[in-house]
C-alpha positions as CSV (number, residue, x, y, z in Angstrom):
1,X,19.4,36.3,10.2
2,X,20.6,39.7,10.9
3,X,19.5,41.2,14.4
4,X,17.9,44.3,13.6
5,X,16.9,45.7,16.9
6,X,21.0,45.1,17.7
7,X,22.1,48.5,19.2
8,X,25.8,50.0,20.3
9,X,24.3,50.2,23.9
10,X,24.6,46.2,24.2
11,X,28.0,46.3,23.7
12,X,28.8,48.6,26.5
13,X,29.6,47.3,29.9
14,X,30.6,48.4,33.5
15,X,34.6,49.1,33.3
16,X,34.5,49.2,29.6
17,X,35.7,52.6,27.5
18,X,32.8,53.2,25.1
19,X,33.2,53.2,21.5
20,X,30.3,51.4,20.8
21,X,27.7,54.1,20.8
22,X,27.5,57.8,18.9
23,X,26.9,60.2,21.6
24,X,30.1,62.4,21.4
25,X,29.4,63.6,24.9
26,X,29.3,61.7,28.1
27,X,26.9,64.6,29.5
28,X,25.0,67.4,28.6
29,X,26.8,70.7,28.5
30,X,26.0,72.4,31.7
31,X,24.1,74.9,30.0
32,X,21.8,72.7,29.0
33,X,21.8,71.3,31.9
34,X,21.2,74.5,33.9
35,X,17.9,74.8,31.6
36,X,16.3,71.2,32.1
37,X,17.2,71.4,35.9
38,X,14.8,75.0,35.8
39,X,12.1,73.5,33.5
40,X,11.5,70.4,36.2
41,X,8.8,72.5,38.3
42,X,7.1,72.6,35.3
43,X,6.3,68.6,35.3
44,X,2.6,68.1,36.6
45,X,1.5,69.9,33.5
46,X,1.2,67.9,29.9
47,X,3.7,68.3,27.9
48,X,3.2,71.1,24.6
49,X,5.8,70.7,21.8
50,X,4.6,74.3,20.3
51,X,7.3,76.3,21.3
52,X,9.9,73.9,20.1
53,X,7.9,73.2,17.0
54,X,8.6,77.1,16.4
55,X,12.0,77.0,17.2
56,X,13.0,74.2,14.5
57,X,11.1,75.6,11.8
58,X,13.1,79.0,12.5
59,X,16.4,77.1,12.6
60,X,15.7,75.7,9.1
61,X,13.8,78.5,7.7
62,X,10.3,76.3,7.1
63,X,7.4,76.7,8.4
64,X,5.8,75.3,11.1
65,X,3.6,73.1,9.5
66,X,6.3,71.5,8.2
67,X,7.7,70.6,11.6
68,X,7.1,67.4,13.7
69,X,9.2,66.8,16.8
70,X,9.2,63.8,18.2
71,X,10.9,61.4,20.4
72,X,14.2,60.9,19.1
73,X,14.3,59.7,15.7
74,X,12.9,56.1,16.6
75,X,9.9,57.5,16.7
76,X,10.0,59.4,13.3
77,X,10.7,56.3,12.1
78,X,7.3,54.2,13.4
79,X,5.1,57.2,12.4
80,X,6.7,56.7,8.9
81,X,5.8,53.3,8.9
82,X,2.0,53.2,10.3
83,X,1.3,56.5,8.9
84,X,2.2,56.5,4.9
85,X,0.7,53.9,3.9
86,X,3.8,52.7,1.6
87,X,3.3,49.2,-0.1
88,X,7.1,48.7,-1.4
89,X,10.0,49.9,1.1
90,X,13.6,50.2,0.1
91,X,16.3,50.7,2.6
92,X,19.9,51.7,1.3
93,X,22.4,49.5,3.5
94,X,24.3,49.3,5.2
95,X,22.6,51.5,7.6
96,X,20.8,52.2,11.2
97,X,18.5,49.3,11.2
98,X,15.9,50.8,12.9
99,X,13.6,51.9,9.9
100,X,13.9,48.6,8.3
101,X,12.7,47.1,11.9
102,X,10.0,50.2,12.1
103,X,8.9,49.4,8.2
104,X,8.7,45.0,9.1
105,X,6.6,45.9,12.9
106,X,4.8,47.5,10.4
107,X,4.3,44.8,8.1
108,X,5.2,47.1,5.0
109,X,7.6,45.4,2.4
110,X,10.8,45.8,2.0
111,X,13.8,45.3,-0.2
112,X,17.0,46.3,0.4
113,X,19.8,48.3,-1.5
114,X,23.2,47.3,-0.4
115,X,26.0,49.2,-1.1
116,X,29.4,48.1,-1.5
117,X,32.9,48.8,0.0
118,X,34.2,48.8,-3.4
119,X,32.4,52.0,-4.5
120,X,33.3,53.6,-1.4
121,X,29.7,53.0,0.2
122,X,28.2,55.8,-2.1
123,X,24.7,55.6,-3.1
124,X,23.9,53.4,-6.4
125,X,20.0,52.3,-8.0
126,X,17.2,52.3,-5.8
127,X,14.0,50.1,-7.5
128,X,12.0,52.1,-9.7
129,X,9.0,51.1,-8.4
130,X,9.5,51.8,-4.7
131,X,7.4,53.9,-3.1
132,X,9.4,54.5,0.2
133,X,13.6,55.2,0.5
134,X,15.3,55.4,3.2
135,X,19.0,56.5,3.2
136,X,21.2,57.7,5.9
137,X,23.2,61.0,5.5
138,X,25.8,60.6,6.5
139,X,25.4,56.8,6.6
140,X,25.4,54.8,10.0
141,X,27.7,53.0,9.9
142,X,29.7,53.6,7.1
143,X,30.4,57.3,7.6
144,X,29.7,58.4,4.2
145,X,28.1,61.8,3.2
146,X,25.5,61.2,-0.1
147,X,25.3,64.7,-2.3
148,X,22.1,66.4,-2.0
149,X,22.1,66.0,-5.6
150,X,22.4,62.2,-5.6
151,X,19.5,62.4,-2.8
152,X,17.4,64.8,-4.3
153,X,17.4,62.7,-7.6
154,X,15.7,60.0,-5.9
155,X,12.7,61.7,-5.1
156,X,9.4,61.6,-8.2
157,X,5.8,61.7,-7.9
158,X,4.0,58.6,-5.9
159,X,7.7,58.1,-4.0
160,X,8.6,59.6,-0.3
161,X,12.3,59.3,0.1
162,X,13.3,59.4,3.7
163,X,16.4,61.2,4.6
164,X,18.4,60.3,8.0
165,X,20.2,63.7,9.1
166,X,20.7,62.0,12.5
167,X,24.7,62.7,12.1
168,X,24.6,66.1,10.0
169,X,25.3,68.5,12.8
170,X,28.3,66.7,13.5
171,X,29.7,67.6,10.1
172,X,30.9,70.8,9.7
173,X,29.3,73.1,8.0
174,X,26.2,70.6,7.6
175,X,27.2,70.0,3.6
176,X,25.0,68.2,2.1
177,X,21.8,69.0,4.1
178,X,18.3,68.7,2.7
179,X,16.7,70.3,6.0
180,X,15.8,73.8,4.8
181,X,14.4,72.7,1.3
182,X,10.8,72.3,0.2
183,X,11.1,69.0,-1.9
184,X,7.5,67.2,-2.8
185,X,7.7,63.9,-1.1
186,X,11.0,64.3,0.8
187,X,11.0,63.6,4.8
188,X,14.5,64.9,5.9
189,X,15.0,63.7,10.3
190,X,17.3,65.1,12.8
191,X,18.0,63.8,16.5
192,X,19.8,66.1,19.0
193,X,20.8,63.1,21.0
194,X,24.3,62.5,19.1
195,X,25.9,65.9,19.5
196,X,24.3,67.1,23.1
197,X,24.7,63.7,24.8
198,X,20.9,63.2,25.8
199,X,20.4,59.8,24.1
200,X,18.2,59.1,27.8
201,X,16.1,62.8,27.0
202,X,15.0,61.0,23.3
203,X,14.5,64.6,21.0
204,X,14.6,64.7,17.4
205,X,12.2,65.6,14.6
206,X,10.9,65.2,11.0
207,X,11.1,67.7,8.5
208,X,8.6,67.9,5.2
209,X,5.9,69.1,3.1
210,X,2.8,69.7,6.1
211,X,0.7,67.2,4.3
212,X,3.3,64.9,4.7
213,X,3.6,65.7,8.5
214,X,0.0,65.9,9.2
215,X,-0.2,62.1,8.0
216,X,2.7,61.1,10.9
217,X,1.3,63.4,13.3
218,X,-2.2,61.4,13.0
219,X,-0.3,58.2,14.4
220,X,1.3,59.7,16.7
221,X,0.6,58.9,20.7
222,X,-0.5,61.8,22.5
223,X,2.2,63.4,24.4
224,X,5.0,61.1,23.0
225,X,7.1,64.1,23.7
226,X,8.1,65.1,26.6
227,X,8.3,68.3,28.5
228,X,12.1,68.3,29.1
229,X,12.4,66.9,25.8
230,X,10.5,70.2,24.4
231,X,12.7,72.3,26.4
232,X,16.2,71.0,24.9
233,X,15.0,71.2,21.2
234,X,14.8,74.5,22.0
235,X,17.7,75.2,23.6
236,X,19.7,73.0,21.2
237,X,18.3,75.4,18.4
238,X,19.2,78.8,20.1
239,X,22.2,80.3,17.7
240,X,25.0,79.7,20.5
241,X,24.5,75.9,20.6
242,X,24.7,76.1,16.7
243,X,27.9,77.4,17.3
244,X,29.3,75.1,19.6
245,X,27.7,71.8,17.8
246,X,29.6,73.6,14.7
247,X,32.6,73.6,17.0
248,X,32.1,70.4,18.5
249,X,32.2,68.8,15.0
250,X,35.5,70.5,14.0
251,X,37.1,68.9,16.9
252,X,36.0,65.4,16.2
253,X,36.8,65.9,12.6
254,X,40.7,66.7,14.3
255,X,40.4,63.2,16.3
256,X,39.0,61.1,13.5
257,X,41.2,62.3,11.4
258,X,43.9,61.1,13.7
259,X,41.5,57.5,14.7
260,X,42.0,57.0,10.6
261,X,45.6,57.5,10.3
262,X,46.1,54.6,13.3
263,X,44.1,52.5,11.9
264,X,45.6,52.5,8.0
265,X,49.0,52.1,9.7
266,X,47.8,49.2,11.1
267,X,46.5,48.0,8.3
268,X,42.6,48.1,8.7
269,X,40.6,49.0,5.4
270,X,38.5,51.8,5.7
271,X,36.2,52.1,2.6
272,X,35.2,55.5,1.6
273,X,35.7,58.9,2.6
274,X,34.0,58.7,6.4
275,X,33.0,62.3,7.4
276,X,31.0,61.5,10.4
277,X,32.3,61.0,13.9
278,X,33.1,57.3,13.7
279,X,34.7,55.1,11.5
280,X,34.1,51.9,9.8
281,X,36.7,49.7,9.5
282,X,37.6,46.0,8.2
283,X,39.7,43.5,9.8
284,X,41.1,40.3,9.3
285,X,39.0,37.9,12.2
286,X,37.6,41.0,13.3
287,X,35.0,38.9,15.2
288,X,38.2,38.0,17.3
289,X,39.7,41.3,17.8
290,X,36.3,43.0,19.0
291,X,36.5,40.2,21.9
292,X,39.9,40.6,22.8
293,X,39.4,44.3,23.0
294,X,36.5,43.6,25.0
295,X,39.2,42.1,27.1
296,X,41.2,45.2,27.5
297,X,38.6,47.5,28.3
298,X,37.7,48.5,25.2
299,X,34.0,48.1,23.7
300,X,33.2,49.0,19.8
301,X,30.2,48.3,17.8
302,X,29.9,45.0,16.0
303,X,29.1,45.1,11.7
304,X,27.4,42.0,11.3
305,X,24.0,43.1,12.7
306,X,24.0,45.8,9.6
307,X,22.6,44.0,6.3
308,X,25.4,43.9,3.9
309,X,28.2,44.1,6.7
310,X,29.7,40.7,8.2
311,X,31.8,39.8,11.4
312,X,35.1,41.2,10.1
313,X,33.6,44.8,10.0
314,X,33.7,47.3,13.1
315,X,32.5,50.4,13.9
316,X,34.2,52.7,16.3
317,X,32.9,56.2,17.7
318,X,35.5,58.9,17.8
319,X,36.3,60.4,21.0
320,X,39.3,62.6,22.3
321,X,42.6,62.3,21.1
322,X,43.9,60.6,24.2
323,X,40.9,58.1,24.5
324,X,42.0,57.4,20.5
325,X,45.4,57.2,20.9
326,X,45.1,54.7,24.4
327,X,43.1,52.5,22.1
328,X,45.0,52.5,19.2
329,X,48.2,51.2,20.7
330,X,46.1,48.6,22.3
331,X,44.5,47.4,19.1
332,X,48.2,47.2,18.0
333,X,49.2,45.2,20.7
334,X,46.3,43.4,20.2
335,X,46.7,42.6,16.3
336,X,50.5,42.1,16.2
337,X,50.0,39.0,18.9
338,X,47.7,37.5,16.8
């Protein structure tokens, strides 16, 4: 049975270079910094997500009805579960395994859609009769970017289709993006802990049509977000982080680029087109080369805890070009002694 509550973070260790998990950054940016370190007097009061409600619906042109931040995407998730009231789920996999987790805790049914390496991971059929999709775009782990037209088909009357834009502001450009439209029944989520490197702060939020978001902000706890949190939405909205996260993703498009071109000379398949800053690859006993680069110092994310994925598939985060190039000559080492 595949563990869906399996995260990167487990496969991370003490001495251990980490590309298990998909925080770019191994800090905040001291800006940000510099503005949470300010906003800590203000901690005996109760947190009061207005402000940063205000400053997502300006950064996607929407309203602020049709704004709901919450703790990281994990949340947006559960609220979607308790609060819609769907009776037949479908998650596209293979993909974050959280909503499928979320949708189960839930006790909501649900059948999956697994896409195949074959067709390059791209997104096929859904049941006609589900109420609730959920796709990834870009997909976790596969990498793979959807068209908004391919997305935007899924969604019909009686049917809430669940976008995961967790990854889209590491993509240049954001192509693809469903955040700024107005879709009936479309939920579109972001998380600012990829890109900014405050996976620990937990700040995300749900985009959607207000009566949508009123039914998720009726389950959600009472100050589930945090003050700090509150304060780095709306720094990470401000027009000069745009910038840099747009400038952050041009650089890790440089290094996967080069992660790719490693890891095809070395014979690894990677299915697809990947756009987001990791990579999945398969490789022969790949169960046995994640362990012996455990070995060496190296820690990357396991595929057989992602329904439709087995052993032999493994994800790796990119990082700087000499992090990339360090491990790609130990994976070589480590696959011609085999």
């Amino acid at each position: 049975m595949v563990d869906l509550w399996h995260h990167g973070d487990r496969e991370v260790g003490p001495g251990l270079v980490d590309l298990a998990v998909n925080v770019r950054l191994a800090e905040p940016p001291d800006w940000l910094i510099t503005e949470l370190t300010a906003a800590l007097p203000r901690l005996a009061a109760y947190p009061d997500p207005t402000e940063a409600t205000e400053a997502v619906a300006a950064r996607h042109g929407r309203s602020v009805g049709d704004v709901l931040v919450t703790s990281g995407a994990a949340e947006a998730f559960t609220l979607i579960a308790r609060g819609l009231g769907a009776r037949r789920a479908c998650v596209v996999h293979p993909q974050f395994t959280e909503p499928e987790a979320a949708l189960l805790a839930a006790e909501v049914p649900v059948s999956r859609v697994l896409l195949r390496p074959e067709d390059g991971f791209m997104l096929g059929p859904v049941p006609e009769d589900a109420d609730l999709v959920v796709v990834g775009n870009p997909t976790n782990p596969t990498s793979v970017l959807h068209p908004a037209s391919a997305l935007r088909a899924l969604c019909r009357p009686g049917r809430v289709v669940v976008v995961d834009e967790a990854f889209l502001d590491s993509v240049p450009g954001e192509p693809e993006t469903l955040a700024g439209e107005t879709i009936p029944g479309l939920l579109v989520i972001r998380s600012l802990t990829k890109t900014w490197g405050i996976a620990g702060l937990r700040a995300g939020y749900v985009l959607g049509p207000a009566e949508l978001i009123d039914r998720l902000r009726a389950v959600r706890p009472p100050w589930s977000v945090s003050a700090l949190a509150a304060v780095a939405v709306v720094a990470c909205c401000r027009p000069e982080a745009l910038k840099q996260a747009d400038e952050l993703a041009v650089a890790a498009e440089a290094d996967r680029e080069f992660l790719l071109t490693g890891l095809r000379e070395l014979g690894v398949a990677v299915h697809g087109v990947p756009r987001a800053p990791f990579v999945l690859g398969e490789f022969r006993d790949g169960a046995q080369v994640r362990e012996t680069l455990r070995d060496r110092g190296y820690a990357v994310r396991r595929g057989d805890t992602f329904p439709g994925l087995g052993p032999d598939w493994l994800r790796i985060a990119v990082r700087s070009r000499p992090i990339m190039s360090g491990f790609l000559t130990t994976l070589r080492d480590t696959t011609t002694q085999r």
